[in-house]
MDTraj code that builds the backbone (N, CA, C; nanometers):
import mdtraj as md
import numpy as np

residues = "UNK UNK UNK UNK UNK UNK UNK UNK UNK UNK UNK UNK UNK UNK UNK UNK UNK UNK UNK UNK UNK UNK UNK UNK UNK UNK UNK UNK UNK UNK UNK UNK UNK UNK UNK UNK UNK UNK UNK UNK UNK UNK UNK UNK UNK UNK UNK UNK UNK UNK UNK UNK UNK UNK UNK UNK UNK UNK UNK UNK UNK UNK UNK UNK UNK UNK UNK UNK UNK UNK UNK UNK UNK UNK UNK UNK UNK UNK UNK UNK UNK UNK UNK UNK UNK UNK UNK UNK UNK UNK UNK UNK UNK UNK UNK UNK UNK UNK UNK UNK UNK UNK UNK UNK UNK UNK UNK UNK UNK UNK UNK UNK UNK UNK UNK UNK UNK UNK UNK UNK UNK UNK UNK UNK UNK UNK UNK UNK UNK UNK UNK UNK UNK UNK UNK UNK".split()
xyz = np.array([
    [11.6981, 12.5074, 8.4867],
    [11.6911, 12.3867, 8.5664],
    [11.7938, 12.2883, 8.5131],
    [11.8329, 12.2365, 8.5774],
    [11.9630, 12.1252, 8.6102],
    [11.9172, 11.9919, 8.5315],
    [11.8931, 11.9387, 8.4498],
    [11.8499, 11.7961, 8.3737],
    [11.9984, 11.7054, 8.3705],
    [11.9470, 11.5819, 8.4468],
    [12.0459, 11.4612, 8.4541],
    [11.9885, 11.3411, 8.3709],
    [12.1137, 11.2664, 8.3032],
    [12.0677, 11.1575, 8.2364],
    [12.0581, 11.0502, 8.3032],
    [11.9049, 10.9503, 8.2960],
    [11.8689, 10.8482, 8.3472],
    [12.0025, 10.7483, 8.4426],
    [12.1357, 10.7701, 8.3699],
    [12.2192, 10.6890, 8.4020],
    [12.3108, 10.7256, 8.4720],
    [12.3190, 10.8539, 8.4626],
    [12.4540, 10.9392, 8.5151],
    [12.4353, 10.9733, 8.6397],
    [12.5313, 11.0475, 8.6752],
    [12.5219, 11.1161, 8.8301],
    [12.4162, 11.2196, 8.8578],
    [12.3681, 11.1847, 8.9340],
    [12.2902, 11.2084, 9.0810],
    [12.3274, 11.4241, 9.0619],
    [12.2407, 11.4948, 9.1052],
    [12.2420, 11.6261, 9.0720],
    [12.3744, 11.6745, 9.1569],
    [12.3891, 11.6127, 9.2608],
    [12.4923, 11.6928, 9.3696],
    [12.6297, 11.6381, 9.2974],
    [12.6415, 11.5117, 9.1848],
    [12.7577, 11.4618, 9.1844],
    [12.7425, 11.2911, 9.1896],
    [12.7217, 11.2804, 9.2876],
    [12.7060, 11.1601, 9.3505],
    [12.6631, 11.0593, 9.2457],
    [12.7677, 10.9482, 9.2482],
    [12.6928, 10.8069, 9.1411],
    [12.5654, 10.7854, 9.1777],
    [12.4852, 10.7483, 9.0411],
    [12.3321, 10.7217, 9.0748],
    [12.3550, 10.5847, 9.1390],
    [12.2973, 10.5595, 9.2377],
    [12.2916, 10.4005, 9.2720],
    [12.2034, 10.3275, 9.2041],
    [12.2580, 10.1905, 9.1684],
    [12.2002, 10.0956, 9.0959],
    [12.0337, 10.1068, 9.1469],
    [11.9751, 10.0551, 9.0368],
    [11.8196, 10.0065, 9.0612],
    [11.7813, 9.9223, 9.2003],
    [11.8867, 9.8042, 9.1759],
    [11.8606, 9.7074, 9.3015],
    [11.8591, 9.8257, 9.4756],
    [11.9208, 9.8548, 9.4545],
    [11.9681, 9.9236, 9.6037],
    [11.8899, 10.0334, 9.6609],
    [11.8142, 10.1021, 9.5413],
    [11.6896, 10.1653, 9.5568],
    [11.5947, 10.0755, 9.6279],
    [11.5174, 10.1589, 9.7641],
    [11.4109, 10.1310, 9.8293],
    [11.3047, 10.0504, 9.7474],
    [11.2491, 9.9554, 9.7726],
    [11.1614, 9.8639, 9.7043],
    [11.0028, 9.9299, 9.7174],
    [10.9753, 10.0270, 9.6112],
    [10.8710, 10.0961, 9.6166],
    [10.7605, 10.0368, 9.5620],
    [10.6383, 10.0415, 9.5547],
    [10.5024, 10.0569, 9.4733],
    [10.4282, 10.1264, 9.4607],
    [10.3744, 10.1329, 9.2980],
    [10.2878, 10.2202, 9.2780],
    [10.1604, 10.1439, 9.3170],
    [10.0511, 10.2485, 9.2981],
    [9.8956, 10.1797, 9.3114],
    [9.8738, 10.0885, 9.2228],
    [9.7828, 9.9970, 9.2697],
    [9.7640, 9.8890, 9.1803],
    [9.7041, 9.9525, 9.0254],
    [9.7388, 9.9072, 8.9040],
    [9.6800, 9.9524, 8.7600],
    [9.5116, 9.9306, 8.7422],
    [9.4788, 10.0166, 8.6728],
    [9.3848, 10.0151, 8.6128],
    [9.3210, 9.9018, 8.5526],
    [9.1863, 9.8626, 8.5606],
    [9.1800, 9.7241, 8.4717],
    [9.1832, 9.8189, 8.3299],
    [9.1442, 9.7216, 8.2082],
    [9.1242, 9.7875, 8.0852],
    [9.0168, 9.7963, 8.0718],
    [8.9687, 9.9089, 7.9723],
    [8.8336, 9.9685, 7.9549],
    [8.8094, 9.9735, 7.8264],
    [8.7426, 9.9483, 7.7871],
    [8.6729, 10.0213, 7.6285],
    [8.7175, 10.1066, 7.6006],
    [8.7778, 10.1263, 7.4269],
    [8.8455, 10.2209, 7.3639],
    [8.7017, 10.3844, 7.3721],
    [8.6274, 10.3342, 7.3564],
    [8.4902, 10.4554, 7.3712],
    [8.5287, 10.5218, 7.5010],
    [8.5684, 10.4744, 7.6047],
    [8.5805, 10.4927, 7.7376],
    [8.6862, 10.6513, 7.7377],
    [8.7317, 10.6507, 7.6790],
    [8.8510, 10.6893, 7.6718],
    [8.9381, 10.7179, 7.8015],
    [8.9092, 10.6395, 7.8522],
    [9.0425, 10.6091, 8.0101],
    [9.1687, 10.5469, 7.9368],
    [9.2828, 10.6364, 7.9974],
    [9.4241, 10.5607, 7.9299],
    [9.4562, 10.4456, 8.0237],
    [9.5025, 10.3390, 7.9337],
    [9.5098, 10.2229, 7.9818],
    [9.6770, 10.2477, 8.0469],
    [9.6224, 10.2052, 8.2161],
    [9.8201, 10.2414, 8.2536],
    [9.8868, 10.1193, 8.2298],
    [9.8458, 10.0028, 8.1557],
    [9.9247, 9.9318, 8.1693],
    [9.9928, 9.9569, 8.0225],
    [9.9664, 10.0524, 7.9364],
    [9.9926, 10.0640, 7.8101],
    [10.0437, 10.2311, 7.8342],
    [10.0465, 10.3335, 7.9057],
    [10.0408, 10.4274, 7.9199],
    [10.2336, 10.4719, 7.9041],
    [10.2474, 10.6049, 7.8947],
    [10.4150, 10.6309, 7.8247],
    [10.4323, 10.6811, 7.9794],
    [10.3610, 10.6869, 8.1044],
    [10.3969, 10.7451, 8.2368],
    [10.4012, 10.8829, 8.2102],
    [10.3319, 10.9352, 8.1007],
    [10.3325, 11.0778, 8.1460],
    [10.3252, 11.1875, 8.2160],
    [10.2501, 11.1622, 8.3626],
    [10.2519, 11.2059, 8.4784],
    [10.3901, 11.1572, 8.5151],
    [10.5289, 11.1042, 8.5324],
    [10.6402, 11.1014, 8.5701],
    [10.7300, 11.2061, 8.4632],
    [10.6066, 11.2591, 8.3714],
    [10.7508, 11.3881, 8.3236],
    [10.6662, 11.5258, 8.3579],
    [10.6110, 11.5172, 8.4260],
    [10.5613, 11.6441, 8.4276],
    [10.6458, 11.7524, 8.5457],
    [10.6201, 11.8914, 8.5387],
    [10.6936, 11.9234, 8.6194],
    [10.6453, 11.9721, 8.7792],
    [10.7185, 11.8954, 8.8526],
    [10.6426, 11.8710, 9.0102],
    [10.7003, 11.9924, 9.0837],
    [10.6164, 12.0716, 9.1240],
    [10.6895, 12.2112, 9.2094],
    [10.6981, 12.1774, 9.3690],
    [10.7647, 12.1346, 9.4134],
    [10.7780, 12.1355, 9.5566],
    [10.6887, 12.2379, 9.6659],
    [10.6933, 12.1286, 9.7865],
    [10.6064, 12.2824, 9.8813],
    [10.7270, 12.2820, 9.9939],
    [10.6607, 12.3677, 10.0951],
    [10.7515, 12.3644, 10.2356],
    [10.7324, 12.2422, 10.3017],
    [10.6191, 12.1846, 10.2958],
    [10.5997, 12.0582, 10.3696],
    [10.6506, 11.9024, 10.2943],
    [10.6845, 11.9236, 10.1717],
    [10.7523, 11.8027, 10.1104],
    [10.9063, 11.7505, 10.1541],
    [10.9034, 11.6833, 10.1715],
    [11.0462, 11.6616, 10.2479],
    [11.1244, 11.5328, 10.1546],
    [11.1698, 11.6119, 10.0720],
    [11.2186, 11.5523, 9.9006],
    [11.4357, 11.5425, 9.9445],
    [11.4846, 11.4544, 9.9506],
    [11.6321, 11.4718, 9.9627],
    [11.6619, 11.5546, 9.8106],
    [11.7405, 11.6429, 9.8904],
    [11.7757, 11.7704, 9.7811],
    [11.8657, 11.7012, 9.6988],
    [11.9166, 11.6326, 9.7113],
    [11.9984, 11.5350, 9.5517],
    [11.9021, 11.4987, 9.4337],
    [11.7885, 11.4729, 9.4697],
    [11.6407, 11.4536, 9.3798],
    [11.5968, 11.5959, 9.3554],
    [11.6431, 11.7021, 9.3806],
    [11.5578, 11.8294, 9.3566],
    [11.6423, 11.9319, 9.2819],
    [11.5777, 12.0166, 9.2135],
    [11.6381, 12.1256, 9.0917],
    [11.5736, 12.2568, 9.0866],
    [11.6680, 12.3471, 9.1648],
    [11.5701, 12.4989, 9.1014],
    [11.6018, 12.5567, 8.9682],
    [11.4291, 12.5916, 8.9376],
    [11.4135, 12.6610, 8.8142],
    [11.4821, 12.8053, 8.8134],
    [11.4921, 12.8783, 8.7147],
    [11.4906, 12.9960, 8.6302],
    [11.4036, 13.1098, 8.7424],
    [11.3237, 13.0281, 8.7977],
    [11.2060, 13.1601, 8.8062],
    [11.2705, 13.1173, 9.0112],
    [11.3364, 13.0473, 9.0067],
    [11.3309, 13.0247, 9.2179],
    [11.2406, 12.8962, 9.2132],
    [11.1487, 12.8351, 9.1731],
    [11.0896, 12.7003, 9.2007],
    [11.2052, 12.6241, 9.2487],
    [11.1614, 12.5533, 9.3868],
    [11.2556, 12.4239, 9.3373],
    [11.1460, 12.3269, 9.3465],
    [11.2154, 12.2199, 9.2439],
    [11.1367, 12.1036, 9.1530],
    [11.1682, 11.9635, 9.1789],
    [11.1163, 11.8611, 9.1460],
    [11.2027, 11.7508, 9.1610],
    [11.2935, 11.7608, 9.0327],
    [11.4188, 11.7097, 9.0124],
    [11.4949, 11.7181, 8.9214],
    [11.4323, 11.6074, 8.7815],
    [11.4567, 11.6135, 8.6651],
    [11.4392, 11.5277, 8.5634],
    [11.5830, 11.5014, 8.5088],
    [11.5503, 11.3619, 8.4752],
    [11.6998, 11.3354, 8.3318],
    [11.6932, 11.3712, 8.1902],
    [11.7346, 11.3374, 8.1594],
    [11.8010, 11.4065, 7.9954],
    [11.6636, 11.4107, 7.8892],
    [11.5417, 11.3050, 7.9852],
    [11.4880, 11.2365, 7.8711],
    [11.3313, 11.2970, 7.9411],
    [11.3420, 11.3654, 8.0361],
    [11.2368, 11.4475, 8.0960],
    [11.1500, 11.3647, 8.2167],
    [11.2293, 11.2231, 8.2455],
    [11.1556, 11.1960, 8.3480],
    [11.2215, 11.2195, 8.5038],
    [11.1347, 11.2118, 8.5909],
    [11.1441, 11.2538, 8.7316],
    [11.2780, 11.1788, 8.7457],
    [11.3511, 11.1979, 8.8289],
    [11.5035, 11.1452, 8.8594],
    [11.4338, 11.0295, 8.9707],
    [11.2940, 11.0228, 9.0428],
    [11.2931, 10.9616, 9.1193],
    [11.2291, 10.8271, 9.0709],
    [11.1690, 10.7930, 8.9617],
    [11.1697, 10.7052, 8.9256],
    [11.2591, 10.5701, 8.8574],
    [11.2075, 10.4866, 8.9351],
    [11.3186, 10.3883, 8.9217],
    [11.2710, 10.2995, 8.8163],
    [11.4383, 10.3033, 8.6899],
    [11.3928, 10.2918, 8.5828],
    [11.4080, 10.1223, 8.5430],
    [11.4454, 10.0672, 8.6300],
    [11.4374, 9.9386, 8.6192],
    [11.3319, 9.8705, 8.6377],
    [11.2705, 9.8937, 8.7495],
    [11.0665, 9.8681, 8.7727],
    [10.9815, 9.9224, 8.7372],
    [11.0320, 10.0712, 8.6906],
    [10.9135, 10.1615, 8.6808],
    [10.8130, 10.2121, 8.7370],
    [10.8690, 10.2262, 8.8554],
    [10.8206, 10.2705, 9.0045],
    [10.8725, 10.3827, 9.0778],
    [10.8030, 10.4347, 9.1423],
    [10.8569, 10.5635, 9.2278],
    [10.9085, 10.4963, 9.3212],
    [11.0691, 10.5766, 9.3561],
    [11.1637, 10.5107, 9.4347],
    [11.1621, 10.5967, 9.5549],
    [11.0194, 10.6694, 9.5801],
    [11.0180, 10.7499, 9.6957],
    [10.8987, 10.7417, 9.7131],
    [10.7698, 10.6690, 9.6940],
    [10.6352, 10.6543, 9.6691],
    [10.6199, 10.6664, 9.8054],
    [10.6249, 10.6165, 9.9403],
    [10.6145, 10.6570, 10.0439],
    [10.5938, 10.8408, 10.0938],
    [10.7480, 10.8227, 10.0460],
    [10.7501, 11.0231, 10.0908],
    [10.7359, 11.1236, 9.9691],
    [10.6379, 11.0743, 9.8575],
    [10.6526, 11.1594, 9.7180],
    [10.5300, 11.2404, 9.8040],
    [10.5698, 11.3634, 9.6399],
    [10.5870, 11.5204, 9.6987],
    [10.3871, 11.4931, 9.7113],
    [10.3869, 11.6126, 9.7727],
    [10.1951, 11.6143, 9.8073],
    [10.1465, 11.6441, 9.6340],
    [10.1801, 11.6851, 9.5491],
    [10.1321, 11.7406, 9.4254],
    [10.1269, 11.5659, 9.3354],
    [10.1733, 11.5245, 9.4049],
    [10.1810, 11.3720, 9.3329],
    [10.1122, 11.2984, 9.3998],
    [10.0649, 11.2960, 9.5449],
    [10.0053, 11.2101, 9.5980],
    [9.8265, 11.2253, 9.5713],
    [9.8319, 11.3844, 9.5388],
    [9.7030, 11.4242, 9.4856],
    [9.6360, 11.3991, 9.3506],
    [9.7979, 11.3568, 9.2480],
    [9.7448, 11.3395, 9.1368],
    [9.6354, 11.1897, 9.0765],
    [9.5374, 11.2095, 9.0362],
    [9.4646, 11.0565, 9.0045],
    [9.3992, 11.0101, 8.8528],
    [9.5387, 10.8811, 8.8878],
    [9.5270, 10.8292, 8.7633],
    [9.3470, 10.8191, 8.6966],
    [9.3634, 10.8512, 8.5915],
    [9.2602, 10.8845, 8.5009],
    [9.1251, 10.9539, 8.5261],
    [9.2063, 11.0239, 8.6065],
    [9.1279, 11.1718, 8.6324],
    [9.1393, 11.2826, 8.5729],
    [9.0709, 11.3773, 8.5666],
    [9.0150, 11.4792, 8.4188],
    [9.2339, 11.5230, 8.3980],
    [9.2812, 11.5504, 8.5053],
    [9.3827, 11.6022, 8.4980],
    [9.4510, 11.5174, 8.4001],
    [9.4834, 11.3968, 8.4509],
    [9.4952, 11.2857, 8.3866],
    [9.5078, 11.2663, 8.2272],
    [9.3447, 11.2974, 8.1898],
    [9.3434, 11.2301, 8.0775],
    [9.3526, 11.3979, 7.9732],
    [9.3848, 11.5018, 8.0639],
    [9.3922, 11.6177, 7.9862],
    [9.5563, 11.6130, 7.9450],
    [9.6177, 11.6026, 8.0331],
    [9.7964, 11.5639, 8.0103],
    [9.8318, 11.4618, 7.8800],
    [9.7366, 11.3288, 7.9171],
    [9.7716, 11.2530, 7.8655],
    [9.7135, 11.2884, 7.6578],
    [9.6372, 11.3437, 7.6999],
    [9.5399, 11.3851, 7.5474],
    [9.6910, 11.4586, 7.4737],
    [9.7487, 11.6273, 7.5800],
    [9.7977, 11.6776, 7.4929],
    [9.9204, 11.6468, 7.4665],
    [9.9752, 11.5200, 7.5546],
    [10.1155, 11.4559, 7.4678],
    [10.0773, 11.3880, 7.3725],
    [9.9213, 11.2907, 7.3416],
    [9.9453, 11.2157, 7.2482],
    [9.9104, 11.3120, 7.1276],
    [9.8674, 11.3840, 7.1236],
    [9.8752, 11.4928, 7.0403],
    [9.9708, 11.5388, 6.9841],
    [10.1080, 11.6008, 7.0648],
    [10.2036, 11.6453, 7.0227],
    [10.2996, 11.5435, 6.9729],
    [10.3073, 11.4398, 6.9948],
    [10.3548, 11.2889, 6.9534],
    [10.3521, 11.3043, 6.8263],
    [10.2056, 11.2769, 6.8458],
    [10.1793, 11.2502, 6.6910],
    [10.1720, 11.3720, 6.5996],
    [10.1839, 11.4666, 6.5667],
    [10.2196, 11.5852, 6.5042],
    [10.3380, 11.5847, 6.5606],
    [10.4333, 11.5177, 6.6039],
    [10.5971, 11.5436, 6.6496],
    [10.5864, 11.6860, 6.6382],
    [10.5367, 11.7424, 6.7533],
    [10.5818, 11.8590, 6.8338],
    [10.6740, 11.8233, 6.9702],
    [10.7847, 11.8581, 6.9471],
    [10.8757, 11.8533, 7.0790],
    [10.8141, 11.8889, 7.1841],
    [10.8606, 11.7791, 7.3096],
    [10.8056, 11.8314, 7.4266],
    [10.8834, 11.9217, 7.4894],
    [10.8562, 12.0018, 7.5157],
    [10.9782, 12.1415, 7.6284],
    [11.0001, 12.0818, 7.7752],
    [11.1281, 12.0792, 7.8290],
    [11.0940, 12.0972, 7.9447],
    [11.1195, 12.2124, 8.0233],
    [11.0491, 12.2630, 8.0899],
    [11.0390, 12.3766, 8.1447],
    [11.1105, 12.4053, 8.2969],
])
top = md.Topology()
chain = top.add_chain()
for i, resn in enumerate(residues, 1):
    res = top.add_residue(resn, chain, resSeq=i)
    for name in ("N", "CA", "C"):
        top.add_atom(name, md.element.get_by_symbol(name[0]), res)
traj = md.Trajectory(xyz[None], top)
């Protein structure tokens, strides 16, 4: 798979366009905060780990192929930068710059839901034992 840096060109080539000029997206409103017992990750404190994960496209996602990267195995994916996050996040707000038309595997995903807090468990895990994250 094809990995671009946050800053650089766009997978086909193409200059990344500035932050400003990106579609003015939003995410769902955040989480309030909860009790450390709770163990819900707080998104307003959270590293966005669901924006590095790897998103497999379907037939019905309709993703502009400049945002997308096939794997090794034939997947095609949304593309990531250098640093493993989604190319579609916009790194100036920290917002999905396609939140409207993001892929169905993302629209399904919910914040601090078992999926959620299972992702989020085994990065802070590997963090902290600095185990490199792979991207795949």
């Amino acid at each position: 798979m094809r990995v671009f840096g946050r800053f650089e060109a766009l997978p086909d080539g193409r200059p990344r366009p500035a932050a400003a000029s990106r579609p003015d997206a939003a995410l769902p409103p955040r989480v309030g905060r909860v009790t450390a017992s709770a163990k819900v990750p707080l998104c307003a404190s959270c590293d966005a780990v669901c924006c590095r994960l790897v998103v497999v496209l379907q037939p019905e996602d309709r993703i502009p192929a400049h945002l997308t990267a096939c794997t090794s195995a034939g997947l095609t994916v949304m593309a990531r930068d250098a640093e493993g996050w989604c190319v579609a996040v916009d790194a100036a707000r920290m917002r999905c710059s396609i939140y409207e038309t993001r892929p169905g595997v993302c629209r399904r995903f919910a914040m601090s839901g078992p999926y959620c807090h299972t992702v989020r468990e085994d990065y802070l895990d590997r963090t902290t034992r600095g185990i490199p994250l792979t991207l795949y």
